[in-house]
Backbone bond lengths (Angstrom), bond angles and torsions (degrees), N, CA, C in turn:
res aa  C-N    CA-C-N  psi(-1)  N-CA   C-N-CA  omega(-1)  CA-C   N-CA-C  phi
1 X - - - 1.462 - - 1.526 110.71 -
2 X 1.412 112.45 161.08 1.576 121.52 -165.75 1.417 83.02 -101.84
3 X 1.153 153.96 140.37 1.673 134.86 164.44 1.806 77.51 -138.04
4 X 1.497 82.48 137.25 1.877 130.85 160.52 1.621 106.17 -80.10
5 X 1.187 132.29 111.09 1.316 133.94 166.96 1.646 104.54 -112.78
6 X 1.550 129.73 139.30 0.699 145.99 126.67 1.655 139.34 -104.11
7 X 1.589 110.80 147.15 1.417 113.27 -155.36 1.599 105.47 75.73
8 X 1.236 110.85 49.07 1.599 117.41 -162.24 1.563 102.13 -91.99
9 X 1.387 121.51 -32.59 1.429 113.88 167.22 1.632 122.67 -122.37
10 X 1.657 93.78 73.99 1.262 112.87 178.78 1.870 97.15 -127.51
11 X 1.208 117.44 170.60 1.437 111.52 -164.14 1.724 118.26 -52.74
12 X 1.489 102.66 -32.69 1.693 115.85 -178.32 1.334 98.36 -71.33
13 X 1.480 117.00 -65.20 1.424 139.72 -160.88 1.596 99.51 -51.83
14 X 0.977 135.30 -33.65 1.629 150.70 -172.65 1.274 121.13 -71.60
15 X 1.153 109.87 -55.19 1.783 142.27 160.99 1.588 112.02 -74.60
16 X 1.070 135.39 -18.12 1.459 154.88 157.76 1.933 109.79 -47.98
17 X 1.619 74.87 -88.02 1.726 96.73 -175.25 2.012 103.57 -64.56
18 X 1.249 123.59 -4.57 1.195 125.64 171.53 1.429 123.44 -78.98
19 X 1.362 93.24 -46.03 1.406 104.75 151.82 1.437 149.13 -48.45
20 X 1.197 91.69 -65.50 1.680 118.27 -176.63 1.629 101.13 -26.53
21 X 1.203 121.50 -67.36 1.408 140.04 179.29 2.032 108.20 -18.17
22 X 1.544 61.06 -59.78 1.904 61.50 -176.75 1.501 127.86 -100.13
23 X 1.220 103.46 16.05 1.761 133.91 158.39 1.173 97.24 -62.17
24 X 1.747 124.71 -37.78 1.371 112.32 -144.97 1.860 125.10 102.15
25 X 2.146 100.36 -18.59 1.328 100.00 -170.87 1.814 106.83 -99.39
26 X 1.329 110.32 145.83 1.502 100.75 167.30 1.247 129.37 -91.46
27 X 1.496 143.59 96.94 1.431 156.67 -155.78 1.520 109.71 -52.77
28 X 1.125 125.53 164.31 1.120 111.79 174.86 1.989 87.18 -162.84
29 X 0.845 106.23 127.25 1.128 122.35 -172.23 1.635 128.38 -102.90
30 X 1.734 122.16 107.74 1.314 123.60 -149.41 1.582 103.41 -103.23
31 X 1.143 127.54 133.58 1.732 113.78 -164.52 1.150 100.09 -154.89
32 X 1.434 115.12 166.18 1.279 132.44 -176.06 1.249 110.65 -97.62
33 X 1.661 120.67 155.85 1.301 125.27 -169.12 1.693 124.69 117.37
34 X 1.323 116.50 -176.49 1.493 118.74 -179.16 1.302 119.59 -113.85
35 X 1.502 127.11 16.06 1.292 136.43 147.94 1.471 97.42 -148.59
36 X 1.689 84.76 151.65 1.760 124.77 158.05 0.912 138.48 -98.37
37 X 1.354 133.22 102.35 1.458 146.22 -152.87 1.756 95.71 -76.79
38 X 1.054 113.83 171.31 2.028 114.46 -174.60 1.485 87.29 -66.04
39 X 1.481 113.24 -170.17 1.547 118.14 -168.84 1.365 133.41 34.90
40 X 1.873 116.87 8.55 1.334 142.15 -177.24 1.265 128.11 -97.06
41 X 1.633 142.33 133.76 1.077 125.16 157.68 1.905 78.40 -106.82
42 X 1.992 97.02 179.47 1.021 102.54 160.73 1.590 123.69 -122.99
43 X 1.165 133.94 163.07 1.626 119.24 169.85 1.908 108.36 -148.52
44 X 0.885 102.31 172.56 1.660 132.66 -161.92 1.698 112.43 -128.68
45 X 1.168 126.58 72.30 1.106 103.10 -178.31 1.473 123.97 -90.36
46 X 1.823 126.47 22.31 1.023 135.11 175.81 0.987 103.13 -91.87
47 X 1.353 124.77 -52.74 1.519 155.60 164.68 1.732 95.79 -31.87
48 X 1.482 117.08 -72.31 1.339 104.36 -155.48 1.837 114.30 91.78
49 X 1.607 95.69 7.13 1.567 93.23 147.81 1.473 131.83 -130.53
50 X 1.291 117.33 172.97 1.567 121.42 172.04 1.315 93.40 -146.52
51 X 1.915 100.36 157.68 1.606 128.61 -175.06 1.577 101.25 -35.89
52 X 0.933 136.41 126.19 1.646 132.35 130.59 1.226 123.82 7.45
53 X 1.447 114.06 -62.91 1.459 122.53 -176.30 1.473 122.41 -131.21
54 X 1.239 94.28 33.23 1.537 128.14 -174.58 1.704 96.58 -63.89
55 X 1.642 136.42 -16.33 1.384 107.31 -127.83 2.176 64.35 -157.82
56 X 1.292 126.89 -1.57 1.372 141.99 -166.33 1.862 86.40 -85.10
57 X 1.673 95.43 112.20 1.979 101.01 172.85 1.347 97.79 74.49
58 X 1.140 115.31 24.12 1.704 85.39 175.48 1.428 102.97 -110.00
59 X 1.141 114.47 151.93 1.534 110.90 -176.35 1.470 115.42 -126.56
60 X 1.033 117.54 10.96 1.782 131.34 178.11 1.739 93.34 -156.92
61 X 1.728 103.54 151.10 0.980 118.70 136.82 1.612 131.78 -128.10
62 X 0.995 118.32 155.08 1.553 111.41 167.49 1.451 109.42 -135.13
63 X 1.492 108.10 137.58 1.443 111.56 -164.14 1.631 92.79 -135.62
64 X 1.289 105.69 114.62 1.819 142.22 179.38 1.305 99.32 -98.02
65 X 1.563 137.87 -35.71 1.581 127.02 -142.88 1.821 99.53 -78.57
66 X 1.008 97.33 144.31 1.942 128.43 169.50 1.055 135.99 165.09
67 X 1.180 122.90 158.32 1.645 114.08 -152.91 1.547 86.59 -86.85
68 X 1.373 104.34 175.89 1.934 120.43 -164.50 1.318 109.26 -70.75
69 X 1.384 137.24 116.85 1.264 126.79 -179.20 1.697 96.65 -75.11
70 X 0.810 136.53 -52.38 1.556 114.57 -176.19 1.502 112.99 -100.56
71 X 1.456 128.25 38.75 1.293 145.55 168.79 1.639 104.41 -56.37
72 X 1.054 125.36 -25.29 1.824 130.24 -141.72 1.577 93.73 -163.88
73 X 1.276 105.30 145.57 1.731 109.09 137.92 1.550 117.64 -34.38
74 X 1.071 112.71 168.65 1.444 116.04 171.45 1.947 107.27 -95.26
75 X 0.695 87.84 70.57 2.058 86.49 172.93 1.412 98.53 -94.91
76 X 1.710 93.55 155.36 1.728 103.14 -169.00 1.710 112.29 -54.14
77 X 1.455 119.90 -33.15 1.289 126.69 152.59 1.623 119.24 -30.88
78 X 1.172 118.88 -68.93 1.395 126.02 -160.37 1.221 89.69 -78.28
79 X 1.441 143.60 -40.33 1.471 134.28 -165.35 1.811 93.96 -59.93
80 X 1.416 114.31 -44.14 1.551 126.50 -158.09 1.698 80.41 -66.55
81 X 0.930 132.66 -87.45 1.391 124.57 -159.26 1.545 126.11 -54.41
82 X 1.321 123.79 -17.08 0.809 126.76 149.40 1.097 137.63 -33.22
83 X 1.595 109.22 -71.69 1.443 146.09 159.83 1.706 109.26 -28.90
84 X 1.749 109.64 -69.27 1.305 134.92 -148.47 1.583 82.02 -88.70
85 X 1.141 136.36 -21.24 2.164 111.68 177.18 1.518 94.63 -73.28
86 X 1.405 109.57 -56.79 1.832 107.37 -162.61 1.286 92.51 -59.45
87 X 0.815 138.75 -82.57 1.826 133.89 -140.13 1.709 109.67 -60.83
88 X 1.606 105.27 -40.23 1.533 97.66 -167.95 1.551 93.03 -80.06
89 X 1.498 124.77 -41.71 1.554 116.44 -162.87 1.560 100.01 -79.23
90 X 1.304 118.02 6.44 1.901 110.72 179.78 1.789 106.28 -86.51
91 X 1.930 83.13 -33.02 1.589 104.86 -158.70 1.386 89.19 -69.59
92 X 1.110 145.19 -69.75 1.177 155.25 174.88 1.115 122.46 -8.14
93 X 1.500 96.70 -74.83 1.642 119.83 -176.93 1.737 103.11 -63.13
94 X 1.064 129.63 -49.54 1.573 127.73 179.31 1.593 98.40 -74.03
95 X 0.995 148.14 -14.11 1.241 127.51 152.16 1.095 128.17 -58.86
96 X 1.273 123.38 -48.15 1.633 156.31 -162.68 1.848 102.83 -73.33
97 X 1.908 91.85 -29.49 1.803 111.41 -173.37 1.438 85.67 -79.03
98 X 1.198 132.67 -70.12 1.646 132.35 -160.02 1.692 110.92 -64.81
99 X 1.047 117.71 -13.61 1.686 111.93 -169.36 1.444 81.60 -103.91
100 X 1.172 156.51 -31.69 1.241 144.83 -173.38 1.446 120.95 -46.14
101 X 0.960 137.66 124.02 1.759 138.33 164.77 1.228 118.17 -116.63
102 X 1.590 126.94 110.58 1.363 94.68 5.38 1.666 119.71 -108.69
103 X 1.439 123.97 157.84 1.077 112.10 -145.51 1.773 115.29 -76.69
104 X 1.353 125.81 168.29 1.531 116.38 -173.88 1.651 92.94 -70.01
105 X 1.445 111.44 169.57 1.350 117.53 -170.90 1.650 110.96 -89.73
106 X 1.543 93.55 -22.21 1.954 96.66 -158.67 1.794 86.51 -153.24
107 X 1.560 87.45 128.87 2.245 106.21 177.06 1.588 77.88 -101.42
108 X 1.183 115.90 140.27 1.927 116.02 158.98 1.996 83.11 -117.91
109 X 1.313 132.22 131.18 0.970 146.04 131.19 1.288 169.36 -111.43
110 X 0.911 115.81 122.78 2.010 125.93 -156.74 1.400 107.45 -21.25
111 X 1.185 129.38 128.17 1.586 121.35 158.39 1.611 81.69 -153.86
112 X 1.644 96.67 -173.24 1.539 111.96 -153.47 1.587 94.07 -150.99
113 X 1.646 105.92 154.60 1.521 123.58 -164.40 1.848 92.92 -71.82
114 X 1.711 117.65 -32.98 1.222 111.12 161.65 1.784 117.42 -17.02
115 X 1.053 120.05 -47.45 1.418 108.98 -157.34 1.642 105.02 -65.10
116 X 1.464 116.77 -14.59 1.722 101.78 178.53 1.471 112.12 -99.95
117 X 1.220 106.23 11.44 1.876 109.68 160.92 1.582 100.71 66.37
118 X 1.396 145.20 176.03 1.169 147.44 -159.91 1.395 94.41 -103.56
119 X 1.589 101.94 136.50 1.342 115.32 -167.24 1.219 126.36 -126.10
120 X 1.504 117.98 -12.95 1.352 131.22 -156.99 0.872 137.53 69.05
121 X 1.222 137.38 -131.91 1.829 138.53 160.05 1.818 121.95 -76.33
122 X 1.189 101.46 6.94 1.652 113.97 169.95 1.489 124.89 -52.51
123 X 1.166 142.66 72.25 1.441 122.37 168.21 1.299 125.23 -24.16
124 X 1.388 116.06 122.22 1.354 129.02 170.50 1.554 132.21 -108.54
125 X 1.367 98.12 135.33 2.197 92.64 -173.99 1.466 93.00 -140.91
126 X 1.026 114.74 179.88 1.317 111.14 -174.74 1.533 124.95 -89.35
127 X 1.285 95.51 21.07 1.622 92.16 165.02 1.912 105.73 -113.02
128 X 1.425 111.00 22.05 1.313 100.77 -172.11 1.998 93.25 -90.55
129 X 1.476 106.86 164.86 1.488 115.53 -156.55 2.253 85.09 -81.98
130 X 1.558 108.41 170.52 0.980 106.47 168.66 1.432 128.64 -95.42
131 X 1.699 114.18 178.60 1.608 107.72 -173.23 1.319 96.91 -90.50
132 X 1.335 105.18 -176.88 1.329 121.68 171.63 1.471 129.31 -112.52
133 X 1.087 125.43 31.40 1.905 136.67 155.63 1.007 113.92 -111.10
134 X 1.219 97.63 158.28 1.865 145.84 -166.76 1.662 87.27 -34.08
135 X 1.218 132.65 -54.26 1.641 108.39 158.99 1.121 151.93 -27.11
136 X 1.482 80.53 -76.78 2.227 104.84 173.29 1.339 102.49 -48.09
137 X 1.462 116.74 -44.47 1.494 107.42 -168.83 1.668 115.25 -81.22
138 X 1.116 98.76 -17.19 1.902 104.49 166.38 1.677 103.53 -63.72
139 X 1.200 119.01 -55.98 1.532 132.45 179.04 1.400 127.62 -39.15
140 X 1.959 90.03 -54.17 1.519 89.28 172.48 1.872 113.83 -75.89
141 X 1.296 115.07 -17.82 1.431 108.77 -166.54 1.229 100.33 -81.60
142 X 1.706 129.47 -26.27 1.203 120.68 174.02 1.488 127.98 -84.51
143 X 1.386 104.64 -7.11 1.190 110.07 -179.46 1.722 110.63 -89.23
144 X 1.445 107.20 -13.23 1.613 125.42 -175.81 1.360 98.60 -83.87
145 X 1.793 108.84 -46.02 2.096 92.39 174.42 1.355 130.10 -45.57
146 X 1.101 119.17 12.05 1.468 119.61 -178.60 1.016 123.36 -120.79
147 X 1.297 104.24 13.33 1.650 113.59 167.22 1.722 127.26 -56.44
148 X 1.577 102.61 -32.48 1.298 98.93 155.89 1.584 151.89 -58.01
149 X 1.751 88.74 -30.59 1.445 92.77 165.85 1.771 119.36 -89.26
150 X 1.138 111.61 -3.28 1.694 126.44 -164.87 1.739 92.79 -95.86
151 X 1.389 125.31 -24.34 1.345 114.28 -170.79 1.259 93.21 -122.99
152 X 1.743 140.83 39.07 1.069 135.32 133.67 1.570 101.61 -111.23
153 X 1.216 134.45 34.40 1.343 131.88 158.94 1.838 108.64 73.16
154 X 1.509 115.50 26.77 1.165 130.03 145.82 1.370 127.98 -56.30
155 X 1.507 137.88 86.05 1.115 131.10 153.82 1.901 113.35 -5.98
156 X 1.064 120.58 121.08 1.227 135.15 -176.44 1.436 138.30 -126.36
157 X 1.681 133.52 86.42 0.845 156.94 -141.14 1.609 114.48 -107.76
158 X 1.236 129.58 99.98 1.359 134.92 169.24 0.823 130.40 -96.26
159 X 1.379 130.59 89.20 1.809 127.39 -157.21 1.483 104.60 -114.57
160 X 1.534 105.60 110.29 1.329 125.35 177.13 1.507 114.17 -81.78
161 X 1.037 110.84 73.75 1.525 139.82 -175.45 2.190 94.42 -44.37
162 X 0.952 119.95 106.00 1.704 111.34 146.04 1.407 132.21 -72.40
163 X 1.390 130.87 -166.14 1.522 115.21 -177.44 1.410 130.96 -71.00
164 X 1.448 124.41 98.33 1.398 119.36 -158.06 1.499 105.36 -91.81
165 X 1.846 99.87 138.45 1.079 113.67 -148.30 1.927 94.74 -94.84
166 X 1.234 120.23 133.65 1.569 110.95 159.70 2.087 91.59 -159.67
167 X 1.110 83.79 151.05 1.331 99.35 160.24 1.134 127.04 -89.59
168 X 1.493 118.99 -10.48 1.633 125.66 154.35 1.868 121.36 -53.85
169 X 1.399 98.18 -33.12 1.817 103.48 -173.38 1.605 97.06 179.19
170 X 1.520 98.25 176.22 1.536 110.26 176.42 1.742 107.47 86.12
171 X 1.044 109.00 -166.02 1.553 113.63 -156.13 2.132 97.59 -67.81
172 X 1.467 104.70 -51.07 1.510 92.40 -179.42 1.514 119.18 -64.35
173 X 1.460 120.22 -16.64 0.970 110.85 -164.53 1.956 103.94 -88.62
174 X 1.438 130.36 -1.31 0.985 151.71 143.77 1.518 129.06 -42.76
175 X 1.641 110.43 -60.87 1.140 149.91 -172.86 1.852 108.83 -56.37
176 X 1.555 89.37 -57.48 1.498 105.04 -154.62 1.735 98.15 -68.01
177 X 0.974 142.56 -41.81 2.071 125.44 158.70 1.046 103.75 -32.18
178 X 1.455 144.74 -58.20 1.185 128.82 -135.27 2.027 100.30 -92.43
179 X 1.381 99.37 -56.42 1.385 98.84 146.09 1.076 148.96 -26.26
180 X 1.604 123.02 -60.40 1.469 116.84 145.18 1.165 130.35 -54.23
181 X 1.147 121.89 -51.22 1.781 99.55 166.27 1.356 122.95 -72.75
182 X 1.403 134.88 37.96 1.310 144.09 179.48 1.193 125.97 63.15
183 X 1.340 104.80 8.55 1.315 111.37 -155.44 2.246 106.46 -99.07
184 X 1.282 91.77 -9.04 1.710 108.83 166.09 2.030 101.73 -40.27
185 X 1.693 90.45 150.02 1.294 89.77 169.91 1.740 108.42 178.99
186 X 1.371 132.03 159.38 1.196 122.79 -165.81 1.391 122.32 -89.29
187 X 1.088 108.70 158.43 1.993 110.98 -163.80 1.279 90.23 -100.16
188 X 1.662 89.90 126.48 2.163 99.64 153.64 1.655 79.91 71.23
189 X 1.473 84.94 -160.85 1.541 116.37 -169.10 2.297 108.46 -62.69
190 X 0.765 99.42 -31.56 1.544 123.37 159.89 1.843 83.08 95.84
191 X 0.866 131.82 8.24 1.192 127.85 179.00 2.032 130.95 -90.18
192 X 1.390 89.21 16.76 1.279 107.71 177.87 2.034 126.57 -101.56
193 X 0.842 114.95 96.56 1.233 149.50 -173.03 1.454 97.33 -34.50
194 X 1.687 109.88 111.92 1.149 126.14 -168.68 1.960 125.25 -131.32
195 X 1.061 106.45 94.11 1.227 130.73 -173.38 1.474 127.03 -81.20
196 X 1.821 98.76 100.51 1.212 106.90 -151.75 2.020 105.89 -118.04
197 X 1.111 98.70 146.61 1.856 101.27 177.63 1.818 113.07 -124.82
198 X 1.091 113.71 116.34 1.329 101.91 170.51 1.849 121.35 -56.00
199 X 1.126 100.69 163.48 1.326 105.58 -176.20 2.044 116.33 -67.84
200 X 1.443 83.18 -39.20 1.716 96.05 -177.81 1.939 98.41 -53.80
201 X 1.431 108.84 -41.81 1.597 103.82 -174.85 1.463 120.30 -96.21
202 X 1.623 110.19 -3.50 1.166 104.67 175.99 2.445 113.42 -74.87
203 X 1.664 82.63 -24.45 1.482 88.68 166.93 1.473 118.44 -91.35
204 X 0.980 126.40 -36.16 1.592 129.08 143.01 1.513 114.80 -23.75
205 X 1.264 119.73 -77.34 1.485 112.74 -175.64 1.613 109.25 -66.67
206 X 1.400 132.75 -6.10 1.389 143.42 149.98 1.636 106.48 -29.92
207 X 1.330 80.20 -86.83 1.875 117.35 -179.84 1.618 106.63 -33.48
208 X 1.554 110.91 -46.59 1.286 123.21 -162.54 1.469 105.74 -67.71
209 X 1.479 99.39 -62.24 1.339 103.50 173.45 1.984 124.59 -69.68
210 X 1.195 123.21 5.98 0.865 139.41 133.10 1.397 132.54 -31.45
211 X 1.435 112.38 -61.39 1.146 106.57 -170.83 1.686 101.12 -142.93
212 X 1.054 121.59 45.75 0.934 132.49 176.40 1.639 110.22 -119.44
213 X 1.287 151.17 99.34 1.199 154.15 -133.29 1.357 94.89 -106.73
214 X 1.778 137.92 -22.92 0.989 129.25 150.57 1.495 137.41 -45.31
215 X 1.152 106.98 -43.71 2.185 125.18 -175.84 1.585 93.71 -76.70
216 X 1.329 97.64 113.64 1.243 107.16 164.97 2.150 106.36 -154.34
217 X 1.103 105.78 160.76 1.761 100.19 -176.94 1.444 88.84 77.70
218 X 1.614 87.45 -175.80 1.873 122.33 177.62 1.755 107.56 -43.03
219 X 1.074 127.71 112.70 1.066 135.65 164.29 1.317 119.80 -93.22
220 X 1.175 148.99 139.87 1.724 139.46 157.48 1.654 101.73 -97.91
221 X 1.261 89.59 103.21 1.979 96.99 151.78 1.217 114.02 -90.63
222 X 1.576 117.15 75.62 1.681 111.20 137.35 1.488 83.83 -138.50
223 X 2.390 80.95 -171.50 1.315 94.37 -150.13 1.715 99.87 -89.37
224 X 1.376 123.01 -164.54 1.687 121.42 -150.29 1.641 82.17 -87.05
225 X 1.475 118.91 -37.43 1.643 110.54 -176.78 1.234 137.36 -118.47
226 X 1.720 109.72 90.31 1.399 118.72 179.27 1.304 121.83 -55.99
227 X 1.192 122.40 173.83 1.285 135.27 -172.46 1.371 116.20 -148.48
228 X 1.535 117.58 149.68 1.489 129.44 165.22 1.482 111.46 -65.77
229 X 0.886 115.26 159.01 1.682 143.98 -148.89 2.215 85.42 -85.47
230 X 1.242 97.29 -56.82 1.605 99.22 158.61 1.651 139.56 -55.49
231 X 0.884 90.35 -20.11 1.700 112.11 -173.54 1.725 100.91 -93.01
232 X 1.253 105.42 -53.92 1.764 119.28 171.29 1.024 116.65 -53.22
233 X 1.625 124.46 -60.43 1.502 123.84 135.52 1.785 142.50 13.56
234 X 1.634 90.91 -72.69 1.215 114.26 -161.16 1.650 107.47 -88.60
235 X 1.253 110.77 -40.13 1.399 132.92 158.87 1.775 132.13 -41.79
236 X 1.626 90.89 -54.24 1.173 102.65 166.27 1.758 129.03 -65.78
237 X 1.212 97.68 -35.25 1.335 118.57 161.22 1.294 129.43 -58.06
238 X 1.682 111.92 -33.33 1.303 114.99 -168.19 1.678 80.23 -84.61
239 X 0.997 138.33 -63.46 1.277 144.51 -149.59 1.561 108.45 -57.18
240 X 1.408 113.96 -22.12 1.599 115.13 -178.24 1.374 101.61 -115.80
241 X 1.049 113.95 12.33 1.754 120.93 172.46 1.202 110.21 46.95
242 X 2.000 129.16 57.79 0.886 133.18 156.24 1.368 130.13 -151.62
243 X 1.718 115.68 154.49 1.565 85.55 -166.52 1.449 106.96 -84.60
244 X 1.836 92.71 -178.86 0.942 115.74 -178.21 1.701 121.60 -165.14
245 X 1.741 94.33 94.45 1.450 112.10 -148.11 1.499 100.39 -112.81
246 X 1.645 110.00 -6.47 1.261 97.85 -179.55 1.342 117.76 -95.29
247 X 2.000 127.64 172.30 1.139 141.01 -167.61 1.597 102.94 -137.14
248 X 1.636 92.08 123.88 1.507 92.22 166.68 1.543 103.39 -111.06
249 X 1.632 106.87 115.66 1.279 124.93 -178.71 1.972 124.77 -50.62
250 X 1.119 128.81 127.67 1.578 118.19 166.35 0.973 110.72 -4.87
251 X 1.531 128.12 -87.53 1.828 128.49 -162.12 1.132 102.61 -72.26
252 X 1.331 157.69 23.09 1.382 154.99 136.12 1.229 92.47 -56.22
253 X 1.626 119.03 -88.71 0.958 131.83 -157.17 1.710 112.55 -45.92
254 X 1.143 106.45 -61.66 1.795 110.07 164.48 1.383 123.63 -45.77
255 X 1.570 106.90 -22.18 1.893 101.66 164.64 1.359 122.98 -77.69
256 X 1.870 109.32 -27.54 1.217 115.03 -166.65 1.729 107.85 -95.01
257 X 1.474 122.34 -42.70 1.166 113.17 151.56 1.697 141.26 -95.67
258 X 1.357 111.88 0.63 1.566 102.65 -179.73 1.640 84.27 106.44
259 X 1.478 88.19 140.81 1.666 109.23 -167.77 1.385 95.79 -61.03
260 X 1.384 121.52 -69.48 1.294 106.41 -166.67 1.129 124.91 -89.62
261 X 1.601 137.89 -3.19 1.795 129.40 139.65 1.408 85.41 -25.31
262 X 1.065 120.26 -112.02 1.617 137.89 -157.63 1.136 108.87 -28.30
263 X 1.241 134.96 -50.77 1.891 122.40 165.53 1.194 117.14 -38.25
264 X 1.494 129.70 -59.21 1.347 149.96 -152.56 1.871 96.60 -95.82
265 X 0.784 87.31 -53.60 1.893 88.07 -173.73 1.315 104.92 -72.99
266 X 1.502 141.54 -43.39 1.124 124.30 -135.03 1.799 109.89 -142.74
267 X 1.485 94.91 -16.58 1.383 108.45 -177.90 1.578 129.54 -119.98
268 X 1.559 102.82 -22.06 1.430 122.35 153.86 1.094 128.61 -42.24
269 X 1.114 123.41 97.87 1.883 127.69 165.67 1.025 118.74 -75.44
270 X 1.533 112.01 120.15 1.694 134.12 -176.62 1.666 101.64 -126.18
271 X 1.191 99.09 119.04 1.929 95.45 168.01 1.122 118.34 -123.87
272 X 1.191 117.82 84.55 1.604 121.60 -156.05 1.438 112.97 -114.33
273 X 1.141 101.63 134.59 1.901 116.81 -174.68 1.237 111.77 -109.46
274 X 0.923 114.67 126.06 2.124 140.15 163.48 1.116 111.47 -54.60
275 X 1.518 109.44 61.22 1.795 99.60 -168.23 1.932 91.69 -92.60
276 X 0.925 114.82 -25.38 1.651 100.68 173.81 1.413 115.25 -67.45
277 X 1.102 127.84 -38.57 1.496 146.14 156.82 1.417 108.69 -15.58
278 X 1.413 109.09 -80.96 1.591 147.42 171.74 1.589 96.02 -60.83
279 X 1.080 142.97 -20.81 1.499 124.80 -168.91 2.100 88.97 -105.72
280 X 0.910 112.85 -28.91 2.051 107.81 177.02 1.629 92.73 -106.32
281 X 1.211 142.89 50.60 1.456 148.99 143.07 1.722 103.23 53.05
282 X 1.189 102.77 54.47 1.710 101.40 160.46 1.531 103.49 -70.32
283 X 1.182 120.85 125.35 2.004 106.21 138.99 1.144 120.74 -96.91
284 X 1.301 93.16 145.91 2.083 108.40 -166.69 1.771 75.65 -87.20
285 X 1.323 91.46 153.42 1.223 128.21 161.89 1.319 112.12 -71.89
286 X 1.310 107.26 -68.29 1.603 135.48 169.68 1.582 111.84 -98.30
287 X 1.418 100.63 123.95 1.761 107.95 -170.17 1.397 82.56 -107.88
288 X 1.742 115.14 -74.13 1.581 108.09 -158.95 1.444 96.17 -96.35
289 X 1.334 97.04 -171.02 1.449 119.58 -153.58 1.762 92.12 -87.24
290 X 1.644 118.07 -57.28 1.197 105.08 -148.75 1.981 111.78 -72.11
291 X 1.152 99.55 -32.95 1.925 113.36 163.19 1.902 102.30 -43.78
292 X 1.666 99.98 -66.96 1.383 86.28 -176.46 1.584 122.94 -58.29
293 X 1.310 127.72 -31.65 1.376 105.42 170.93 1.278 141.89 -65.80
294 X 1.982 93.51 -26.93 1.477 89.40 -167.15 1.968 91.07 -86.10
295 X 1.035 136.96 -7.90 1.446 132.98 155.36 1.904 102.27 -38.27
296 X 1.259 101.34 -77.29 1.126 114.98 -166.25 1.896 114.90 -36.05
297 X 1.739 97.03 -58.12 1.282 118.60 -169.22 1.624 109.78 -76.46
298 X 1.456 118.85 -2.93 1.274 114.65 -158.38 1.237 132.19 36.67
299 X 1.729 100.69 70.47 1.455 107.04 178.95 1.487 92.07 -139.05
C-alpha cells in the first residue's frame, strides 16, 4: 500500500512512517509548510487546501494531525484550536479521500478514549454511548469529519487511541523525572481507571486496521488490561525501583491546570476494552502494564 500519513512527525506519526517500510507499505508523508521534500505531499488546513496530487496512488490514509490537547491550559482560545485542527483538517482530508480517483480503500483516523467522558467503574467497548465534556464533544465532531470519506464508500476507521505509553513523549515520557527521583506519586483519589496502550501497539493496531478488511467504525486502541491511576503508580515505581508514596491531591491539580483540564485529563475514569481489536485477532504485544514498561524502560 501507498499510505498518506498526516501528523507524520509527531510521536505516533514517527514510529508509523518507520514502520510502514517493513509492513511492506510505502509512506508518504503530508506536512505543513511551503515546500515538499521527496516522499511529501503538502497541506494547509487554515487555507482549506492540499497538493493536487497529494491523494494520486494512494491507497490508505491515516490522519494523526491536531494541535496538543494538553499543550496549554485550556483557555477558550486553546479549546478553539483544538477543536478547529481535528474537524477542519479531518474534514478536508476525507474530502480530498472521496474526490480522489481512484479513491484510497481504507481512512484509519485519530480519535481518543476522551469521547466516553469519565465513567467510573463502567466497562467500556465501543458500542458504549458517549460523555458529555469539552472532550467527548471534540471526539464526536472529529469522528463526524469523515463523513465524506464514509459516504463515498471509503472503508472507515476510528481509533480511539487511550494513553500511549513511550518514553520518547506523551504522558510517560513527562512522568518518568519525577519518578526517578522518587518523587512520582498518585493523582486525586488514585482510584480512577486509566487506559493505557503502548506505543509498539498503538502502530500495530494502525497496521491492523490497515489491512484488515474487517476493522472498520470506532475502534479502542488500548490494551485488554487497564488499570487504576494507583496501580499505574505503583507499577511504575516497581519498575524504576523507587518509591513512590506521594499524592498530589484534586485542588492541586485544579490550581495548577484549571478545574476542568484536571477533571477531564487527569481525574476521569475510563476503563475501556479493545473488544473490536480482540474480535479481528490483533495480538498485543503488550497485554499488562508491568511487562509493557519494563519493555519500554529497559528493565
Amino acid at each position: 500500500m501507498r499510505v498518506l500519513v498526516s501528523g507524520s512527525h509527531g510521536l505516533i506519526g514517527s514510529e508509523l512512517v518507520a514502520r510502514l517500510p517493513g509492513a511492506g507499505h510505502e509512506p508518504v508523508r503530508l506536512v505543513r509548510g511551503h515546500r515538499a521534500a521527496p516522499g511529501e505531499a503538502r497541506w494547509d488546513v487554515e487555507a482549506g487546501t492540499i497538493d493536487s496530487g497529494a491523494l494520486d496512488g494512494v491507497d490508505a490514509v491515516v490522519n494523526l494531525a491536531g494541535e496538543g490537547i494538553a499543550a496549554h491550559r485550556w483557555s477558550a482560545d486553546h479549546k478553539r484550536r483544538v477543536l478547529a485542527s481535528r474537524v477542519e483538517g479531518t474534514r478536508l482530508l476525507a474530502e480530498a479521500a472521496a474526490a480522489a480517483q481512484p479513491r484510497p480503500s481504507v481512512f484509519v483516523n485519530a480519535s481518543a478514549i476522551g469521547y466516553y467522558g469519565g465513567r467510573g467503574e463502567e466497562e467500556l467497548t465501543e458500542e458504549s454511548a458517549p460523555g458529555r465534556d469539552f472532550l467527548a464533544d471534540v471526539c464526536r465532531q472529529w469522528e463526524a469529519a469523515t463523513g465524506a470519506a464514509e459516504a463515498a464508500g471509503v472503508r472507515v476507521v476510528l481509533l480511539r487511541s487511550g494513553i500511549v505509553l513511550s518514553p520518547k513523549g506523551g504522558a510517560l515520557a513527562k512522568q518518568l523525572p519525577l519518578f526517578r527521583l522518587g518523587l512520582g506519586g498518585r493523582l486525586g483519589s488514585g482510584r480512577q481507571w486509566t487506559s493505557w496502550i503502548s506505543l509498539d501497539d498503538e502502530v500495530g493496531a494502525i497496521l491492523h486496521s490497515l489491512g484488515e478488511e474487517g476493522v472498520r467504525g470506532p475502534v479502542n486502541a488500548t490494551a485488554p488490561h487497564p488499570v487504576t491511576n494507583a496501580q499505574f503508580t505503583r507499577t511504575l515505581a516497581r519498575v524504576l525501583r523507587r518509591p513512590a508514596v506521594a499524592r498530589v491531591p484534586g485542588p492541586a491539580l485544579s490550581a495548577a491546570m484549571g478545574a476542568e483540564m484536571a477533571k477531564v485529563m487527569l481525574l476521569a475514569s475510563q476503563r475501556v476494552l479493545p473488544a473490536k481489536l480482540d474480535a479481528t485477532g490483533y495480538r498485543f504485544r503488550h497485554r499488562e502494564l508491568d511487562p509493557a514498561l519494563r519493555a519500554l524502560l529497559g528493565r
